[in-house]
PyMOL Python script that loads the backbone (N, CA, C, O; Angstrom):
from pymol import cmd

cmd.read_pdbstr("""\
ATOM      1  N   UNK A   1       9.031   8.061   6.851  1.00  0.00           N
ATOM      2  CA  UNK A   1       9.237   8.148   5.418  1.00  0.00           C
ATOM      3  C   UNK A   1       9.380   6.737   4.828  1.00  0.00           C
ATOM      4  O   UNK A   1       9.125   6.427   3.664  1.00  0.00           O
ATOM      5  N   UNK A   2       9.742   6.083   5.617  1.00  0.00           N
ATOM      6  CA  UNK A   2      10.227   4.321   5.156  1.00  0.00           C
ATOM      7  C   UNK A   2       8.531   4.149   4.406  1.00  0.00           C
ATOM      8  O   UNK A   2       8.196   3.973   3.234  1.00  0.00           O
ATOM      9  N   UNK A   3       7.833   4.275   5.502  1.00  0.00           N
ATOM     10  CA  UNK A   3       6.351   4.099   4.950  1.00  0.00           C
ATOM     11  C   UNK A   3       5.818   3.798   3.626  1.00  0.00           C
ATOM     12  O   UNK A   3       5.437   2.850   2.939  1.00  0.00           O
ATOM     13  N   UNK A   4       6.036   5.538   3.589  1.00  0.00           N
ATOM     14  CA  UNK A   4       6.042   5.708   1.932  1.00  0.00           C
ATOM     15  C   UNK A   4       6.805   5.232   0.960  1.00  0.00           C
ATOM     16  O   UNK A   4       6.371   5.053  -0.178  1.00  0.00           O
ATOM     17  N   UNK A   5       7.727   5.042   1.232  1.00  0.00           N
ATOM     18  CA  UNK A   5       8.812   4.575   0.237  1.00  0.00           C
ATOM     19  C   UNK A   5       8.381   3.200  -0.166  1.00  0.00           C
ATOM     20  O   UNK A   5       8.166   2.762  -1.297  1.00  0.00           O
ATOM     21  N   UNK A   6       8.302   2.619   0.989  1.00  0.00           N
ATOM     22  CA  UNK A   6       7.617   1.296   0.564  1.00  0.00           C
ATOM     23  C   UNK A   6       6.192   1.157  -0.123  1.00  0.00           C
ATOM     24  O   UNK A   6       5.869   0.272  -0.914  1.00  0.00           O
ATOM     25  N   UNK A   7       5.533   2.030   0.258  1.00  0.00           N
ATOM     26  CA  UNK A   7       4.311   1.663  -0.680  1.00  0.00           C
ATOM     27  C   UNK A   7       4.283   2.556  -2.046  1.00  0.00           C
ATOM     28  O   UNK A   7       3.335   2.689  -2.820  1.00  0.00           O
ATOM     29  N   UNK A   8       5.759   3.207  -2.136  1.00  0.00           N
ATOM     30  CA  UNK A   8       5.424   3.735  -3.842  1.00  0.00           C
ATOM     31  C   UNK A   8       6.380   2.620  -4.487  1.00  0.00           C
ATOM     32  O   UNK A   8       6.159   2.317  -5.660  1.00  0.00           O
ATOM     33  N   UNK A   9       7.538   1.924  -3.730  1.00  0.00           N
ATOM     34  CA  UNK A   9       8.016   0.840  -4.719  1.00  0.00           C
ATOM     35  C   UNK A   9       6.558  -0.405  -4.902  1.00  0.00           C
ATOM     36  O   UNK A   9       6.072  -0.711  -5.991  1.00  0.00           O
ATOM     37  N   UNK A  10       6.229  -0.791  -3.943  1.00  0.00           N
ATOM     38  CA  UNK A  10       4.885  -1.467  -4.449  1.00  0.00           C
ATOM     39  C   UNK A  10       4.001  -1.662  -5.179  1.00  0.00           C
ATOM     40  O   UNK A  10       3.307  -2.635  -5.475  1.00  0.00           O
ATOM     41  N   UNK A  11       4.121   0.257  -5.719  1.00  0.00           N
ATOM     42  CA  UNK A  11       2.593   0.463  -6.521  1.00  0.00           C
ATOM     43  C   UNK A  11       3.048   1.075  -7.590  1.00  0.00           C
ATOM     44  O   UNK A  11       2.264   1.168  -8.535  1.00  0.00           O
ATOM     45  N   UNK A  12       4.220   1.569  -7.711  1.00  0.00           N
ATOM     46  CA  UNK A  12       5.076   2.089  -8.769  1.00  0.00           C
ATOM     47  C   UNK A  12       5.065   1.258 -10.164  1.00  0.00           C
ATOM     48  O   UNK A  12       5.331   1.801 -11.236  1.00  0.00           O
ATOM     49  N   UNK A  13       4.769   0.044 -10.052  1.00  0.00           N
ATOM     50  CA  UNK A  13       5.435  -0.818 -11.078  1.00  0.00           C
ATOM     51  C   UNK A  13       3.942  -0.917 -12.271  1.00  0.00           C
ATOM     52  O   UNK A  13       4.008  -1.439 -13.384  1.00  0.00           O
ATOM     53  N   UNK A  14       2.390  -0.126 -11.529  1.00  0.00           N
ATOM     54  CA  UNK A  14       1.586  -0.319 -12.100  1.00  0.00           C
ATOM     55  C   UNK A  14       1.088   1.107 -12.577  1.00  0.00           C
ATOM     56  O   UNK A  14       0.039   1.228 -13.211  1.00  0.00           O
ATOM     57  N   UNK A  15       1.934   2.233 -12.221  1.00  0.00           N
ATOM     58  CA  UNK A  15       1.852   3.451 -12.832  1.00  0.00           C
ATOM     59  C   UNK A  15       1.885   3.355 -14.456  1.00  0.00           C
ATOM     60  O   UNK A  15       2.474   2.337 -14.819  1.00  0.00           O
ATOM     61  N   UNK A  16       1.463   4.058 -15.388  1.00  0.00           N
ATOM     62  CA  UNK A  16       1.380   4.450 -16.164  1.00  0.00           C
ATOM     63  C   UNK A  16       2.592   5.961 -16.532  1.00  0.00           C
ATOM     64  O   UNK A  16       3.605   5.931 -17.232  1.00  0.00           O
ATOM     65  N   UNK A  17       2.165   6.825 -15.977  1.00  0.00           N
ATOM     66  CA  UNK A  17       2.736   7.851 -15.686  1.00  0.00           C
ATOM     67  C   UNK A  17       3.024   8.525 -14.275  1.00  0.00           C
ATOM     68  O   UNK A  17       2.165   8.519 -13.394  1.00  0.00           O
ATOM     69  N   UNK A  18       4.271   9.103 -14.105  1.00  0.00           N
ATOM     70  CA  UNK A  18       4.181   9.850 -12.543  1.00  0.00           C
ATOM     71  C   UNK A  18       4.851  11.258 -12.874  1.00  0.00           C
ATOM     72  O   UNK A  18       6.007  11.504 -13.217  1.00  0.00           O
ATOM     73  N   UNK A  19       3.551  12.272 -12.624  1.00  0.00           N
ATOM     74  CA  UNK A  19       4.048  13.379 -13.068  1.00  0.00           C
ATOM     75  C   UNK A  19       4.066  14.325 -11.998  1.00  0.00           C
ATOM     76  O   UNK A  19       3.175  15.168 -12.099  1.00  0.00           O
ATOM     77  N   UNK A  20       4.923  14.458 -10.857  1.00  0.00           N
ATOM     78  CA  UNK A  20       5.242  15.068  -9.879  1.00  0.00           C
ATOM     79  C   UNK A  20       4.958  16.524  -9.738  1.00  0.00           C
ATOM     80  O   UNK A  20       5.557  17.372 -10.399  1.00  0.00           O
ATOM     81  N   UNK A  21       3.984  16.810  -8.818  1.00  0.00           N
ATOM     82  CA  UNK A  21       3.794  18.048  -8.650  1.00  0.00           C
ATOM     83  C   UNK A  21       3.485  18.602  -7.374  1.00  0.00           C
ATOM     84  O   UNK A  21       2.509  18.665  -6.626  1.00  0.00           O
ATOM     85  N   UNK A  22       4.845  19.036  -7.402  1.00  0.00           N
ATOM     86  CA  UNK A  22       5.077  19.749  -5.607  1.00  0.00           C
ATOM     87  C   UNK A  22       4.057  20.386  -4.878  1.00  0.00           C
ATOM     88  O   UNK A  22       4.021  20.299  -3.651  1.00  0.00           O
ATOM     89  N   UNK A  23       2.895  21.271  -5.783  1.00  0.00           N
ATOM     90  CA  UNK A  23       1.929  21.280  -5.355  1.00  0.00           C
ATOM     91  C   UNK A  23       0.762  20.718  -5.019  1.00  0.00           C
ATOM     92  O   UNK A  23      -0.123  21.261  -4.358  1.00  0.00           O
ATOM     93  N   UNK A  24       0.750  19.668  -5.452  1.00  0.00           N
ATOM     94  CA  UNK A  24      -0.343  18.784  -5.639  1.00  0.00           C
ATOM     95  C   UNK A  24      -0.181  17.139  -5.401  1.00  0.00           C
ATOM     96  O   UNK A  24      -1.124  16.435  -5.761  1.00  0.00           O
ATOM     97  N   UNK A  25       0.704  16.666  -4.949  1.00  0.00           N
ATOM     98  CA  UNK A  25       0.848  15.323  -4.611  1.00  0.00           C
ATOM     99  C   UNK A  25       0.011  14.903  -3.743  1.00  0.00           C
ATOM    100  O   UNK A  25      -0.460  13.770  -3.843  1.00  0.00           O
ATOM    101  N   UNK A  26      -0.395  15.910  -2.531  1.00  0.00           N
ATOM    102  CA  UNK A  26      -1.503  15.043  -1.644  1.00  0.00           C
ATOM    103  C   UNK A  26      -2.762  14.513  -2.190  1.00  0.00           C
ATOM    104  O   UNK A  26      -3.125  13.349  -2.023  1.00  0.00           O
ATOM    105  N   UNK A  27      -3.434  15.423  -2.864  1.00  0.00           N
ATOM    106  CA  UNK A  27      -4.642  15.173  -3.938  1.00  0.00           C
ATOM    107  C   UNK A  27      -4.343  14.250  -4.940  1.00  0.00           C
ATOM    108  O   UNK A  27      -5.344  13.698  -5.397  1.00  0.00           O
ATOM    109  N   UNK A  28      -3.053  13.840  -5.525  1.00  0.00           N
ATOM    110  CA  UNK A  28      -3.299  13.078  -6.838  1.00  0.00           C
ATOM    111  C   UNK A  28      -3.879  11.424  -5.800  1.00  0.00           C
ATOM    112  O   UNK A  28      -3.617  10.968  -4.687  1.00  0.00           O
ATOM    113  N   UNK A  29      -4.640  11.066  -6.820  1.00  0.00           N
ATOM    114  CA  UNK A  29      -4.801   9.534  -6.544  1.00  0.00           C
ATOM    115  C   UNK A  29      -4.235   8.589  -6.823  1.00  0.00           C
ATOM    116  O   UNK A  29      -4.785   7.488  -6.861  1.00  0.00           O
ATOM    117  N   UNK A  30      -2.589   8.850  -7.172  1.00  0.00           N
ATOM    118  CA  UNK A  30      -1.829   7.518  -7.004  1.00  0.00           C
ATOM    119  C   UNK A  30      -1.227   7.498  -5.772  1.00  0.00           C
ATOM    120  O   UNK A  30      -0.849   6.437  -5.276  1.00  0.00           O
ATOM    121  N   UNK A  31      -1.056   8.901  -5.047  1.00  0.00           N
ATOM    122  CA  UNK A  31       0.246   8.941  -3.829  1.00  0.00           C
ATOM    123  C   UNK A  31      -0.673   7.777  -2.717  1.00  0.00           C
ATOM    124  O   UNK A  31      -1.863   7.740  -2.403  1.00  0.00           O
ATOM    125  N   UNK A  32       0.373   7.011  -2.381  1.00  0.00           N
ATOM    126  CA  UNK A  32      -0.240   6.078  -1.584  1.00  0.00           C
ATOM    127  C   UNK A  32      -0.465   6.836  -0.256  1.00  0.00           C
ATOM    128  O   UNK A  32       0.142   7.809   0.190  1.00  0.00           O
ATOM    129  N   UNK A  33      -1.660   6.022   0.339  1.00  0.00           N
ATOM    130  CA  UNK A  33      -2.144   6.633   1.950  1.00  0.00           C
ATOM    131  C   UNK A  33      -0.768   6.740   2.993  1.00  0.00           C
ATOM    132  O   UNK A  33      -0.766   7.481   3.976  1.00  0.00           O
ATOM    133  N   UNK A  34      -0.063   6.213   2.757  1.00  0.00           N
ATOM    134  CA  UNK A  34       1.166   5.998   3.409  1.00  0.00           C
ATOM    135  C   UNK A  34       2.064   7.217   3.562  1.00  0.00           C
ATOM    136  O   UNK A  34       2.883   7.316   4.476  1.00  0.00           O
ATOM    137  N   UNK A  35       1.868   8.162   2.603  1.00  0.00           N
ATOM    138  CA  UNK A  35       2.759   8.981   1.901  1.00  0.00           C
ATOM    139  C   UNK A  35       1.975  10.282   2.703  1.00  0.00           C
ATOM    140  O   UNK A  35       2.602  11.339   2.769  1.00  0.00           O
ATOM    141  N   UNK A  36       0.845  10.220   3.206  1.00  0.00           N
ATOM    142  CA  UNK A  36       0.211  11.701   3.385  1.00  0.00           C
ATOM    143  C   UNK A  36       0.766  12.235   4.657  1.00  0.00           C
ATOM    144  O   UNK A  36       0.978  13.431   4.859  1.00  0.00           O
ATOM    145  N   UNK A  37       0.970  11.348   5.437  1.00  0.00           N
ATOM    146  CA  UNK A  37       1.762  11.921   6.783  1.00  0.00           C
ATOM    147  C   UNK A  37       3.088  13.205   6.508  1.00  0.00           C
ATOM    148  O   UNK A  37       3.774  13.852   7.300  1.00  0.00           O
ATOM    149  N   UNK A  38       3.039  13.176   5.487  1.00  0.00           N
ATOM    150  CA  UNK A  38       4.235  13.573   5.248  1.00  0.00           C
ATOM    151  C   UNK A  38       4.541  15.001   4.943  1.00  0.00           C
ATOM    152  O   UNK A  38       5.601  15.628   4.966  1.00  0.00           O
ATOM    153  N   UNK A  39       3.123  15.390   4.605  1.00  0.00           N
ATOM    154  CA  UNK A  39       2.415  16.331   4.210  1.00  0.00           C
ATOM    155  C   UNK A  39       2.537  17.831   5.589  1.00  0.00           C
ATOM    156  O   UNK A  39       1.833  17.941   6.593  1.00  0.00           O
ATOM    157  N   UNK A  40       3.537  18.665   5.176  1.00  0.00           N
ATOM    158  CA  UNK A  40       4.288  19.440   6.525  1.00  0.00           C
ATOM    159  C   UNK A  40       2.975  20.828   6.567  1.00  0.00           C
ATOM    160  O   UNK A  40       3.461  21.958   6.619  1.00  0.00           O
ATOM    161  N   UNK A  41       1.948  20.771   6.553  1.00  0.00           N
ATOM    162  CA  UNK A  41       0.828  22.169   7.032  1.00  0.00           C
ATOM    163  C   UNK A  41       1.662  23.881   7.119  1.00  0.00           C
ATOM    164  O   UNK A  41       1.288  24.957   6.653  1.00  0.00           O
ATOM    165  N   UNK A  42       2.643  23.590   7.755  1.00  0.00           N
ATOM    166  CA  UNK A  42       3.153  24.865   8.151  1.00  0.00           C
ATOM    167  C   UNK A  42       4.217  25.178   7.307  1.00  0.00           C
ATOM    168  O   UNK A  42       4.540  26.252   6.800  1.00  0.00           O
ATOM    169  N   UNK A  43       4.764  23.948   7.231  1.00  0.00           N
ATOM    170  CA  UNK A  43       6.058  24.282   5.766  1.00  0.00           C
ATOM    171  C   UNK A  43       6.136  23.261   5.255  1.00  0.00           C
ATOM    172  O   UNK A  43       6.625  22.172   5.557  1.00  0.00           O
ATOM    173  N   UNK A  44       5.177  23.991   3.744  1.00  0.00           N
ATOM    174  CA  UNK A  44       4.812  22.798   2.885  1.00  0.00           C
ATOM    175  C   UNK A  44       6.006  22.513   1.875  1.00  0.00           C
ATOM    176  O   UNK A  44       5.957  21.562   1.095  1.00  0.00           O
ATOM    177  N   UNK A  45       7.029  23.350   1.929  1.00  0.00           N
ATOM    178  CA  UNK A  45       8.580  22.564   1.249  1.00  0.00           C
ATOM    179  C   UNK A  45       9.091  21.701   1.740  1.00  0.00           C
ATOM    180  O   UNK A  45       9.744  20.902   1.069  1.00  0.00           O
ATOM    181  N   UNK A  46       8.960  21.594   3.013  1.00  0.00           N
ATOM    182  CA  UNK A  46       9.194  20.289   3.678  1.00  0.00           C
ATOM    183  C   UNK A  46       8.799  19.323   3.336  1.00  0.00           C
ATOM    184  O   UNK A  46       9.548  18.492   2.822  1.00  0.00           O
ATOM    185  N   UNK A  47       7.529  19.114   3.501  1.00  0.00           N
ATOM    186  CA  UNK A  47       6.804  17.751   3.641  1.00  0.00           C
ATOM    187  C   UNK A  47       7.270  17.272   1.720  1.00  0.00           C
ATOM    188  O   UNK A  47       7.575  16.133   1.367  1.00  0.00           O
ATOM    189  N   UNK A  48       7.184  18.613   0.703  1.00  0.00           N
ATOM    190  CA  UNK A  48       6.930  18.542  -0.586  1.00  0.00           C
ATOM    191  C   UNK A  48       8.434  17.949  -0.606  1.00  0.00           C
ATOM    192  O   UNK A  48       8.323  17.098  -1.489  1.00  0.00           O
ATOM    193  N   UNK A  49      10.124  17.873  -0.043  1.00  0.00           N
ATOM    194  CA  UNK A  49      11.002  17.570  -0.328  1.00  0.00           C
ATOM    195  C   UNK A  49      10.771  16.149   0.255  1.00  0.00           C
ATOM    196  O   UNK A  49      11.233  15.192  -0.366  1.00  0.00           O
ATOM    197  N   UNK A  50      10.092  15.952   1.400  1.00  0.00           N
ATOM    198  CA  UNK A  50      10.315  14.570   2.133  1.00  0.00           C
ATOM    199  C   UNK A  50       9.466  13.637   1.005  1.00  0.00           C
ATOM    200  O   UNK A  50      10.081  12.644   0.617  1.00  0.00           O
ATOM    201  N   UNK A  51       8.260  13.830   0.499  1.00  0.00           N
ATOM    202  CA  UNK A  51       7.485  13.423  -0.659  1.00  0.00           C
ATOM    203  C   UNK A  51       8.360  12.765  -1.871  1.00  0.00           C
ATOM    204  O   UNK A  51       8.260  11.650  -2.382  1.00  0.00           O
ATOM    205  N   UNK A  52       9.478  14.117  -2.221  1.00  0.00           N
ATOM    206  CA  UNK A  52      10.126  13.612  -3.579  1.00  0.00           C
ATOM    207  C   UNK A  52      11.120  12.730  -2.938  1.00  0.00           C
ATOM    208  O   UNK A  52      11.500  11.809  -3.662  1.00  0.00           O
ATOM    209  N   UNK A  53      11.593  12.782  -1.848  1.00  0.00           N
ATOM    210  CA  UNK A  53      12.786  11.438  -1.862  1.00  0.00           C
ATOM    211  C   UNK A  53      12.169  10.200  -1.757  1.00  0.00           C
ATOM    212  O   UNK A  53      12.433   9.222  -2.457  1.00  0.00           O
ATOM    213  N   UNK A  54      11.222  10.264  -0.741  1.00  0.00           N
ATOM    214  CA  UNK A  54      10.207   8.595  -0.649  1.00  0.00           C
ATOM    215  C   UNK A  54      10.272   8.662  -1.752  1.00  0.00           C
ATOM    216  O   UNK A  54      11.295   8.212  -2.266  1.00  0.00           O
ATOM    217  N   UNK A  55       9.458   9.117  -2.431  1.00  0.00           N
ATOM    218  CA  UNK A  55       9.075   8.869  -4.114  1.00  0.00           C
ATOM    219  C   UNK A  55      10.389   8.188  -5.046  1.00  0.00           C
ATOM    220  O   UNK A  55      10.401   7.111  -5.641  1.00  0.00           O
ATOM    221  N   UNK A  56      11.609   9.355  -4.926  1.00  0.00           N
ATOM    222  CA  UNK A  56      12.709   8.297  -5.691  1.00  0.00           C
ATOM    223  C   UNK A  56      13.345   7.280  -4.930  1.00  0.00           C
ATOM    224  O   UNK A  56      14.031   6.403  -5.455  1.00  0.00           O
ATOM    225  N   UNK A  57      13.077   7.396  -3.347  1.00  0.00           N
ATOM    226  CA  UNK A  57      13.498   6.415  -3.263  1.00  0.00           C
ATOM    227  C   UNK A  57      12.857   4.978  -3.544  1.00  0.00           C
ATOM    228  O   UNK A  57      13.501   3.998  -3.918  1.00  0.00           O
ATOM    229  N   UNK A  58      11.705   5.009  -3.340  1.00  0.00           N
ATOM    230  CA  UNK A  58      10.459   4.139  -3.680  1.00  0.00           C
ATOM    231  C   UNK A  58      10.642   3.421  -5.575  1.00  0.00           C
ATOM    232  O   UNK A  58      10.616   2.229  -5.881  1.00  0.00           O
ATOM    233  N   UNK A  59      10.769   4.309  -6.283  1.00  0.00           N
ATOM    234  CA  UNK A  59      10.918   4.348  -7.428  1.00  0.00           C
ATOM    235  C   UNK A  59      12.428   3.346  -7.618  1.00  0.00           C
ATOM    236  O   UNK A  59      12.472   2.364  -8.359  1.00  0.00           O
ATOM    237  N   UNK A  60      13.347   3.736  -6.963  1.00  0.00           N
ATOM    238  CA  UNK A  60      14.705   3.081  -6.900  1.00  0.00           C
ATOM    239  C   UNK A  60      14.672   1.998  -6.192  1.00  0.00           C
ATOM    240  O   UNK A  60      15.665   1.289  -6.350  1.00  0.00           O
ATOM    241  N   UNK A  61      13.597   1.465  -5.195  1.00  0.00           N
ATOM    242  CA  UNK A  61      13.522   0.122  -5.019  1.00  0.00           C
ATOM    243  C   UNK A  61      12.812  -0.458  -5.552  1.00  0.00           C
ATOM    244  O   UNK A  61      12.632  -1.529  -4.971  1.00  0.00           O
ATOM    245  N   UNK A  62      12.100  -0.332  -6.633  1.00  0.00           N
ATOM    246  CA  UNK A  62      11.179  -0.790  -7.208  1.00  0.00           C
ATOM    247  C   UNK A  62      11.868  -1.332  -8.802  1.00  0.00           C
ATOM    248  O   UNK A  62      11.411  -2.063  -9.681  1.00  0.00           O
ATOM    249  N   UNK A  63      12.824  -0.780  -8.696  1.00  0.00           N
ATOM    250  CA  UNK A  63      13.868  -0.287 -10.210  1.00  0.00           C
ATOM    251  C   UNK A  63      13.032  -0.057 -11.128  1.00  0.00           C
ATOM    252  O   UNK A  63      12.889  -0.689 -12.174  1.00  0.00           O
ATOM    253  N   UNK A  64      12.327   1.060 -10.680  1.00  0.00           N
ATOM    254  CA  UNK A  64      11.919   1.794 -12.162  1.00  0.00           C
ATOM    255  C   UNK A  64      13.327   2.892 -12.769  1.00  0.00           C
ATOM    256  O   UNK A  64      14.281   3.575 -12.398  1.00  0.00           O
ATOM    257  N   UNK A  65      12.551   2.406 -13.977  1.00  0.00           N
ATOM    258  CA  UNK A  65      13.969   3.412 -14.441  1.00  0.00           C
ATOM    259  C   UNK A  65      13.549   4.997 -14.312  1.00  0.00           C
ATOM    260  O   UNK A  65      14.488   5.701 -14.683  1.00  0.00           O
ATOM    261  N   UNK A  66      12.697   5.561 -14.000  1.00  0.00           N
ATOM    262  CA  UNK A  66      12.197   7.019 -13.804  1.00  0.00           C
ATOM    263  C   UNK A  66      13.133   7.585 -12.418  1.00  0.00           C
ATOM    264  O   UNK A  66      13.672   8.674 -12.225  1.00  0.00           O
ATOM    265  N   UNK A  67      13.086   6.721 -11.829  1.00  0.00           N
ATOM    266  CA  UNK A  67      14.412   6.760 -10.604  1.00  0.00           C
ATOM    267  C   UNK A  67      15.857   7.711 -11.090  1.00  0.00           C
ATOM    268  O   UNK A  67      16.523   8.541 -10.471  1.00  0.00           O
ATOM    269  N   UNK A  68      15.971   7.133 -12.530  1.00  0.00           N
ATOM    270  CA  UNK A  68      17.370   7.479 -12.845  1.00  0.00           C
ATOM    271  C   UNK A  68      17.242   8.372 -13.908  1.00  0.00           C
ATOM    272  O   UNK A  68      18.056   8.538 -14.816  1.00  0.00           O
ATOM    273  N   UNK A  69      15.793   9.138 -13.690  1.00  0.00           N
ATOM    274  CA  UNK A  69      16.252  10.339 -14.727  1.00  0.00           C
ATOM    275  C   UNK A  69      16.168  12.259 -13.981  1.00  0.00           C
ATOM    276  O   UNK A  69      16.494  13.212 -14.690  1.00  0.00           O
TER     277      UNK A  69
END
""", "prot")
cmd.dss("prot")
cmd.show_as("cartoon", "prot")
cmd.util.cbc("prot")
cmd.orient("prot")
């Protein structure tokens, strides 16, 4: 998960918008390549919860303020 985290604080800062969707994060084309491992086949709430913490956590090292809403 470090992975990801690190490459959404990286790339976070050139988002426009991040509009999270538990269904659909593997397909969007911002989630970094880093982030797809994460992606659980058999139980996709899994992988979809491990997704949103990289993500805030990524977001929270990056200090976006979207982190803190």
């Amino acid at each position: 998960m470090r992975l990801c985290t690190d490459a959404v604080a990286g790339a976070a800062p050139g988002w426009e918008d991040w509009n999270f969707n538990p269904g659909e994060w593997q397909e969007d084309p911002r989630t970094p390549k880093e982030c797809l491992p994460l992606a659980d086949e058999e139980n996709p709430p899994s992988g979809n919860r491990a997704f949103m913490q990289a993500l805030l956590d990524g977001l929270g090292k990056a200090d976006d303020p979207r982190a803190r809403s």
